[in-house]
N, C-alpha and C positions, 0 to 999 in steps of 0.2 A: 168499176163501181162509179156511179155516178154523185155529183155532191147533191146533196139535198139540204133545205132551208137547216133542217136538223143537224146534219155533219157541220153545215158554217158555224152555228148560233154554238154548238159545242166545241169547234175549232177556235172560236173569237172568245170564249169560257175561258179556256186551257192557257190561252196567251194571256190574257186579262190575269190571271189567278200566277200566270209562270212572270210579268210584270211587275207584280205587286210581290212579291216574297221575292223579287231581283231586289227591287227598290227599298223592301225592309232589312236586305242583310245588307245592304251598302250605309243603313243609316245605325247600327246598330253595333259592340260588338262581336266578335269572331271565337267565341269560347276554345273551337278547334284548332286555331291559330294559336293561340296562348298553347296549350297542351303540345302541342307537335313543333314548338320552337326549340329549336337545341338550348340545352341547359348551359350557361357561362358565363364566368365572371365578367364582370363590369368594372371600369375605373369610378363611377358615380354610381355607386351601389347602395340605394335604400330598404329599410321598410318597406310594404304596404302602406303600413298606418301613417308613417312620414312621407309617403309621395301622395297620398288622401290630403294631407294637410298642409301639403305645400303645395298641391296642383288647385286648377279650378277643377268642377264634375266633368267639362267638357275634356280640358286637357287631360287630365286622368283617364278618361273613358276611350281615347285617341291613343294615348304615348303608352299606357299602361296593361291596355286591355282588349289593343287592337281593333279599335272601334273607326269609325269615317264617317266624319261630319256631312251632313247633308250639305249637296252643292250647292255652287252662290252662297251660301251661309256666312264664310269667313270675311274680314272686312280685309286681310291680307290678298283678295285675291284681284284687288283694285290698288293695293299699294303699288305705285309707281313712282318714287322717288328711287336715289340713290341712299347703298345703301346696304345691310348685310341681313340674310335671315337664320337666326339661332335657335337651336332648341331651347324647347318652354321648360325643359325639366331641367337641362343641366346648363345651360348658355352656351354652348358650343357654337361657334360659327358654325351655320351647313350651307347656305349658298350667297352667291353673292346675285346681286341687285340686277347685275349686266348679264348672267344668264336664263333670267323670268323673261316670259314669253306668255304670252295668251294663246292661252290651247281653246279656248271656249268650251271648257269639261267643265269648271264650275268650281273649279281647283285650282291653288295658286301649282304652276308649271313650272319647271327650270330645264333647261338643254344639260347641265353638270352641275356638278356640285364641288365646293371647293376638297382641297387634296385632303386626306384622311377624313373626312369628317363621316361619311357613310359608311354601313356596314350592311347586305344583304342578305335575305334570308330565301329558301326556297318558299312559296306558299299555296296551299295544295289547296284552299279551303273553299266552299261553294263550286265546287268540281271543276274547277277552274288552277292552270297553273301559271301563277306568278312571279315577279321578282318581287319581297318587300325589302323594302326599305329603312333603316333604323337608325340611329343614332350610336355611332360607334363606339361615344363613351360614357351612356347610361345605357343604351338598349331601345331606349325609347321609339316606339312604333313610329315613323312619320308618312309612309304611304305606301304608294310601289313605284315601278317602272316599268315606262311600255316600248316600244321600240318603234314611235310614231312620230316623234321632234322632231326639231327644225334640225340644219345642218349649225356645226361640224359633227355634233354627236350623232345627230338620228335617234336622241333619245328624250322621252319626256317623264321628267321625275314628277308626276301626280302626287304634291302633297297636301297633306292637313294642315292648314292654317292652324287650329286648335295648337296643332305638337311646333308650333314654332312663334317667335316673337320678329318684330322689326328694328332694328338700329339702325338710324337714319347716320347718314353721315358719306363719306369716301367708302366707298365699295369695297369690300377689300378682296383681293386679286390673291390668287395662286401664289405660292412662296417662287416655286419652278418658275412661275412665269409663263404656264398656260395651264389647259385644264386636264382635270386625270377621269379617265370614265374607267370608273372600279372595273376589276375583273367579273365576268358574267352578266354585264350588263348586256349582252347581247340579249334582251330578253327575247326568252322563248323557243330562243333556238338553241335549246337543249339544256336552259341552264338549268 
């Protein structure tokens, strides 16, 4: 079969149209994600109506309803000081200062996160399988994981600015004294 002006113009259709519904479920969220999240308590267990009223729309729509802010969007993704990044919903430390990296995704990065603070979910959703990424003690949606980092991890925690704050200050380090990469963060390779 030979290509003709007709097979391009409808081949350049199909990617244009399979582009744009990428780019609107990345800015959006994940209704399927919520429904096929395992059911489980939380130590920081709200409401709806009370995490509506204590969140902004964006952090709500990120930590609550597995949604992802449009990249470059967040101002945390140019934060460079020292210094610790916490969830917006419950304050948890989840990473520290010293391992954010610029990935050039458009999303603040980190190689690890500090010890306890993550908890990950399988995630099947846009036919696509992932690690996400949560906040271990509300649940709070914060991203995923790719298995594309710098060293020593080789891994890159993609998160929502939106589902986290910044506290400037002394970074704070690992209790242990180095870093823990959760179980199954091998993303992809089987998890």
């Amino acid at each position: 079969m030979s290509l003709t002006r007709r097979h391009l113009l409808g081949l350049g259709g199909a990617v244009t149209v399979a582009g744009l519904l990428g780019l609107g479920a990345c800015s959006r969220a994940a209704p399927a994600a919520a429904e096929a999240r395992p059911s489980r308590q939380f130590e920081v267990a709200r409401s709806d109506a009370e995490w509506r009223r204590l969140l902004s729309p964006a952090q709500y729509a990120v930590l609550r309803q597995q949604a992802t802010e449009r990249p470059w969007s967040s101002p945390l993704n140019k934060e460079h000081r020292q210094g610790t990044f916490a969830c917006a919903g419950c304050a948890l430390p989840l990473f520290s200062s010293s391992t954010k990296f610029e990935s050039h995704t458009g999303w603040p990065s980190f190689w690890a996160p500090l010890h306890n603070a993550i908890g990950e979910d399988r995630d099947t959703t846009f036919g696509m399988l992932r690690v996400e990424a949560h906040c271990r003690r509300c649940g709070g949606h914060l991203g995923h994981v790719f298995n594309d980092g710098p060293r020593p991890t080789g891994l890159r925690y993609c998160m929502n600015g939106a589902a986290m704050a910044f506290i400037p200050g002394a970074a704070q380090q690992d209790a242990a004294g180095g870093w823990r990469v959760p179980l199954g963060s091998s993303p992809i390779s089987g998890a």
